[in-house]
N, C-alpha and C positions, 0 to 999 in steps of 0.2 A: 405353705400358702402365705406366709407371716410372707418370709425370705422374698416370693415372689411380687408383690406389692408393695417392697419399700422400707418392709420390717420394721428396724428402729427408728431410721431417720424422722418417722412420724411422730416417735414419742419425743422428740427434743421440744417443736412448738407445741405441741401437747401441753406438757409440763409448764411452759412460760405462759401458754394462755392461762390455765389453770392456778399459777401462784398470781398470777398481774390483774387476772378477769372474774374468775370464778367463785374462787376462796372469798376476794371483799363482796362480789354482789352478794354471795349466799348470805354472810355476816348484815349484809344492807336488809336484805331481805327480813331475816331474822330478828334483827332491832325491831325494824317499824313493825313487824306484826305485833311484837311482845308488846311495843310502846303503843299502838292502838289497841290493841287485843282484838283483832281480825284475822281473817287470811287472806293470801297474797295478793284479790282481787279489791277487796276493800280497803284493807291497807294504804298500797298504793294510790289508791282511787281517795283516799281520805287527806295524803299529803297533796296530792293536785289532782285534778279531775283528768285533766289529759294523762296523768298514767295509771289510770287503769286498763287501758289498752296493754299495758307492760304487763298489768297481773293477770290476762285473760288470756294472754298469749304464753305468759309462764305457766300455766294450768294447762293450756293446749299441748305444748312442747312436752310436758309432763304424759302427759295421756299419750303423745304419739310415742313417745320414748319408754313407756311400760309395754307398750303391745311391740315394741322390736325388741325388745330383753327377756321379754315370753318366749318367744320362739330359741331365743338365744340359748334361755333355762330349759328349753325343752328340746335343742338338739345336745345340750350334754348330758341331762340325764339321759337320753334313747344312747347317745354312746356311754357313757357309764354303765347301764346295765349290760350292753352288747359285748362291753369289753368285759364282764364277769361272767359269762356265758363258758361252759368250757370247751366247746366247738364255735371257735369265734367264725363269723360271718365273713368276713374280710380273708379268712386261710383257706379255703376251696372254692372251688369252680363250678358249684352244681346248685346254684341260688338262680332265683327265676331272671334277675337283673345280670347276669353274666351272659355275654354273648360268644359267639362258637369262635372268637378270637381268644377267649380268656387260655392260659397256661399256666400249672401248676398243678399243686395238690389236687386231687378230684375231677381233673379239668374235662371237659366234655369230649373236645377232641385235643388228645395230646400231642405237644409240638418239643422237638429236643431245646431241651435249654439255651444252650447255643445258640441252636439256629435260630429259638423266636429271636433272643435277644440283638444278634447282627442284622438279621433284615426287620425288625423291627414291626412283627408278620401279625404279635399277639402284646396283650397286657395281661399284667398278673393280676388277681383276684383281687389284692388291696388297693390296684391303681382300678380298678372299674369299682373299686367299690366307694373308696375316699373322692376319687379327682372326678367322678363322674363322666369316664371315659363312654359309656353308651348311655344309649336316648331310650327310655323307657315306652 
């Protein structure tokens, strides 16, 4: 998935926003609260009035960036335990998400190896199960 998106090329401006951007706001950030003794909505709001806007909006960004890191934490642990499993989910055919194209292990209806793979007839259990090759 990495591979199909662009993979590393993205961590290069990554990285430079992050040493050029990130790293001093945090450190900004971190000063003025220490040197006011507030947090980041008062703070700022205490060195000028117009940025407190910058602290309400760094609280926001905060908040919506927990609830997408939630889901994040919660699709690896559901594959961390899946993948301890000793009949992993993704190695047969006979899961309710598998449609009568799947082939392999368990398969519902079975197609020669070969042949799915030349005509391109069926997918394996792991590709319906990871790339979400059917529609539930």
């Amino acid at each position: 998935m990495c591979y199909r998106s662009g993979g590393g090329a993205f961590l290069i401006p990554y990285f430079v926003t992050l040493l050029l951007v990130g790293v001093p706001m945090l450190y900004l950030e971190l000063a003025v609260g220490q040197f006011t003794k507030r947090g980041p909505i008062g703070a700022l709001g205490m060195l000028c009035p117009l940025f407190k806007g910058a602290g309400v909006s760094s609280v926001t960004v905060s908040f919506v960036m927990s609830t997408y890191y939630n889901v994040l934490i919660a699709y690896s642990i559901y594959y961390l335990f899946s993948a301890l499993r000793s009949d992993l989910p993704w190695a047969r055919c006979n899961h309710r998400w598998n449609s009568d194209k799947c082939w392999g292990a368990g398969a519902i209806k079975t197609f020669n190896t070969s042949e799915a793979q030349e005509s391109m007839a069926g997918y394996t259990a792991s590709e319906e199960f990871f790339e979400n090759k059917v529609k539930w």
